[in-house]
N, C-alpha and C positions, 0 to 999 in steps of 0.2 A: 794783666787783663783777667788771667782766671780768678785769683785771688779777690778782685772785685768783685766777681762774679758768685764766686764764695758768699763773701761778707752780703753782696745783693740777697742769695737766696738764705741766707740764715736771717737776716733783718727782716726781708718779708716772711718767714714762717714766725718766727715770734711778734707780728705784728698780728698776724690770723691769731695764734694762741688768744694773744689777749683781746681780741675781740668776741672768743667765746664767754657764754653769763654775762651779757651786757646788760646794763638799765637805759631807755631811752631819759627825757628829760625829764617826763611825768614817772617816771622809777617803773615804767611798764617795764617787763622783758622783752628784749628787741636783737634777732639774730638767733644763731644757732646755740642753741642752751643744751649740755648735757648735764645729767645728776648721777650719782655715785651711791649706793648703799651704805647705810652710816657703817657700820662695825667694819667690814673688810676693804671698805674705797673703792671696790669693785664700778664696771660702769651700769648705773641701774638704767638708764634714759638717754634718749637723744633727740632733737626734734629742733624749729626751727619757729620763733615769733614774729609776728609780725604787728610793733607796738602793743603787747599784752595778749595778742589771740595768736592760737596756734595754727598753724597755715603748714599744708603737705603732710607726710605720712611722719609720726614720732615712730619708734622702736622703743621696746622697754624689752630686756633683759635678766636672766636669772642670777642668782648669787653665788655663779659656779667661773671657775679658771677659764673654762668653752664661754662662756658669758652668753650662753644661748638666746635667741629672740625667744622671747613666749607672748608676746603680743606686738604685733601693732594697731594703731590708729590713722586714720586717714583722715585726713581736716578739709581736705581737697575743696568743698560744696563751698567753703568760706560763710555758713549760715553759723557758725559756732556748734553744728552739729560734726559728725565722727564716725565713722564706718570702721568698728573693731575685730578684728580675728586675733582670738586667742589659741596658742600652741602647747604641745605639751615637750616636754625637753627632747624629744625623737625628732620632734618638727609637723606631727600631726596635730591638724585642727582639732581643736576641742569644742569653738562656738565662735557664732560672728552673726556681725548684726550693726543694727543703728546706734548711738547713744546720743541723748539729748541733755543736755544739763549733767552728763556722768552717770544717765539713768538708760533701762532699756526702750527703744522704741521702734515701732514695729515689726516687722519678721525676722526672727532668730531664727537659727537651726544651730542643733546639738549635734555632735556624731560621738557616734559607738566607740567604744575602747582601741585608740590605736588602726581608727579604720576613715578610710572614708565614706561608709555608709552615714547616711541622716539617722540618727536616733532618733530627736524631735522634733517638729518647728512650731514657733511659739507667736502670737503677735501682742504688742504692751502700746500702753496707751499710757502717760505718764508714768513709767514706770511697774506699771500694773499688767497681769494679763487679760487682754480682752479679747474674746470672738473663740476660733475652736484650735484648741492645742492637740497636735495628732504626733502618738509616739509609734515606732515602728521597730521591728524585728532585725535584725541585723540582716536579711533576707530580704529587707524593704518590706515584708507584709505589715500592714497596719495593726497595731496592739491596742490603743486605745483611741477615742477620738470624744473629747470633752470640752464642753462650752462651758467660755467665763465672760463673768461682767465686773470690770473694777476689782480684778482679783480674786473673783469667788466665784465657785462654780454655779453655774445659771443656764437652766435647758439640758436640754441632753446630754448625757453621754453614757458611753460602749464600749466595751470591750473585747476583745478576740483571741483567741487562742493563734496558736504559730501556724496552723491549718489557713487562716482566715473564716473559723468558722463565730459566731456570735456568742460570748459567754456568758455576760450581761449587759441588761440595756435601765438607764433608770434616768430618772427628770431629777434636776436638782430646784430648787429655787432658795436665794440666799445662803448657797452651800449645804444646805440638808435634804435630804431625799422626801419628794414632794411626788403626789401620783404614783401613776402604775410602775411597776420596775417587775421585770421579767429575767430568769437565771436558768441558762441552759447549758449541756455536758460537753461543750466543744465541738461536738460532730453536728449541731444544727438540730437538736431533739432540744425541748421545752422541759425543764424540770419542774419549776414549779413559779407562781407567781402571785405579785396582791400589791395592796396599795398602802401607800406611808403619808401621814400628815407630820409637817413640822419635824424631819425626820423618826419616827414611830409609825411600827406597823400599825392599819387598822382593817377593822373589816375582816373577810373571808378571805383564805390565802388558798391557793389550789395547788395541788401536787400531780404531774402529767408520767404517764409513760407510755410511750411511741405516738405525744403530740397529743394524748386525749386525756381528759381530767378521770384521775382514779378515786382523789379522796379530796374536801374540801373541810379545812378548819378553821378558828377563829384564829384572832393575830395572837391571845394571850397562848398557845397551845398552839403556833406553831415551831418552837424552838425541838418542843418535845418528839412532835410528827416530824422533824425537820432529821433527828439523831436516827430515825426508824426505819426512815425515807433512805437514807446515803449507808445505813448497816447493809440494808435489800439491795439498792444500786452495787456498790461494792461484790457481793455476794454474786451478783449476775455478770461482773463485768470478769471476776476472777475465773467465774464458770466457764464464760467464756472464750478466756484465755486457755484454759486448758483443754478443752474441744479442740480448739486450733490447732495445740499443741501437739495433741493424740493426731489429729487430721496428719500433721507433717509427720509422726514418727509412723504411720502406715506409711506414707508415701514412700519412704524410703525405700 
């Protein structure tokens, strides 16, 4: 009786073997399919069809002895769409999101180095970014927040120092800086600002200190006002470090 029973469970396990890598009758893939990495045979994939479309979550694998997951897929909707989270060999997210056709579609989020903080979050529209991609601080403070259309930056966007204070703010159209764009020191002062066509300065550009216009130049002559401007700033900020600095060595 055992000995039957034996032979029962080895005929049924090598009956499962070979019904992995199946073809149905039309040569779809049908059943559980895994894949191997060419050079080492290692196991690259596993996952599971259902007459040519993939159905439930695949795993994919790295090409290490651990055969770590570094991603899965989620087939789960049955739309031929896929819900991806990719890993890094620790087992930290690195990004996840939609795929459509193998392409991104709408909200990603990115995380920080080995963190579960959000770096990014992103939204695509075949494949493309579209609407406002906002990156953040490992602190969670927002660093940038930039609008696209069809992959190209379109309407505003800004950016902030680790403060959360405004560093720059500028309009794009067709990816080039279009209208006013304004550049301030981090702490929420106005340095200076002016307007661009077709990406190119034009016009009068203005230079601010403590928020009020000191000098105003044309676009050709502000590179040079621009070097004269940030020697002075520098100069005042060094100053002012060392005030500080005497401040604390009386206190002592």
């Amino acid at each position: 009786m055992k000995k039957y029973i034996i032979i029962l469970f080895l005929t049924i396990s090598a009956f499962a073997q070979d019904k992995i890598n199946q073809l149905d009758d039309q040569g779809n893939r049908h059943g559980l399919w895994k894949g191997t990495h060419k050079e080492t045979n290692r196991p690259r994939y596993e996952g599971t069809f259902n007459h040519g479309k993939e159905i439930g979550v695949f795993k994919y694998f790295d090409d290490t002895k651990a055969g770590t997951v570094i991603a899965t897929r989620d087939f789960s909707k049955g739309d031929g769409s896929c819900y991806a989270i990719f890993y890094d060999q620790k087992g930290n997210k690195v990004s996840e999101g939609k795929l459509v056709n193998k392409t991104p579609d709408g909200e990603w989020k990115y995380y920080h180095f080995e963190s579960k903080t959000i770096m990014s979050i992103e939204f695509y529209k075949d494949g493309k970014l579209e609407g406002n991609r906002k990156v953040f601080y490992k602190d969670g403070t927002i660093a940038e927040d930039t609008n696209y259309k069809a992959g190209i930056k379109e309407g505003t966007s800004k950016t902030y120092s680790d403060k959360g204070k405004l560093i720059d703010e500028h309009i794009y159209k067709n990816g080039q800086y279009e209208g006013l764009a304004s550049y301030y020191d981090g702490n929420g002062s106005k340095m200076y600002e002016g307007n661009y066509v077709n990406g190119k300065r034009v016009g009068n550009w203005k230079f601010f200190e403590n928020n009020k216009v000191i000098k105003e130049v044309k676009a050709a002559k502000f590179s040079k006002e621009l070097i004269k401007y940030e020697q002075r700033y520098t100069e005042k900020v060094t100053k002012t470090f060392e005030q500080v600095k005497k401040e604390q060595e009386k206190g002592k």
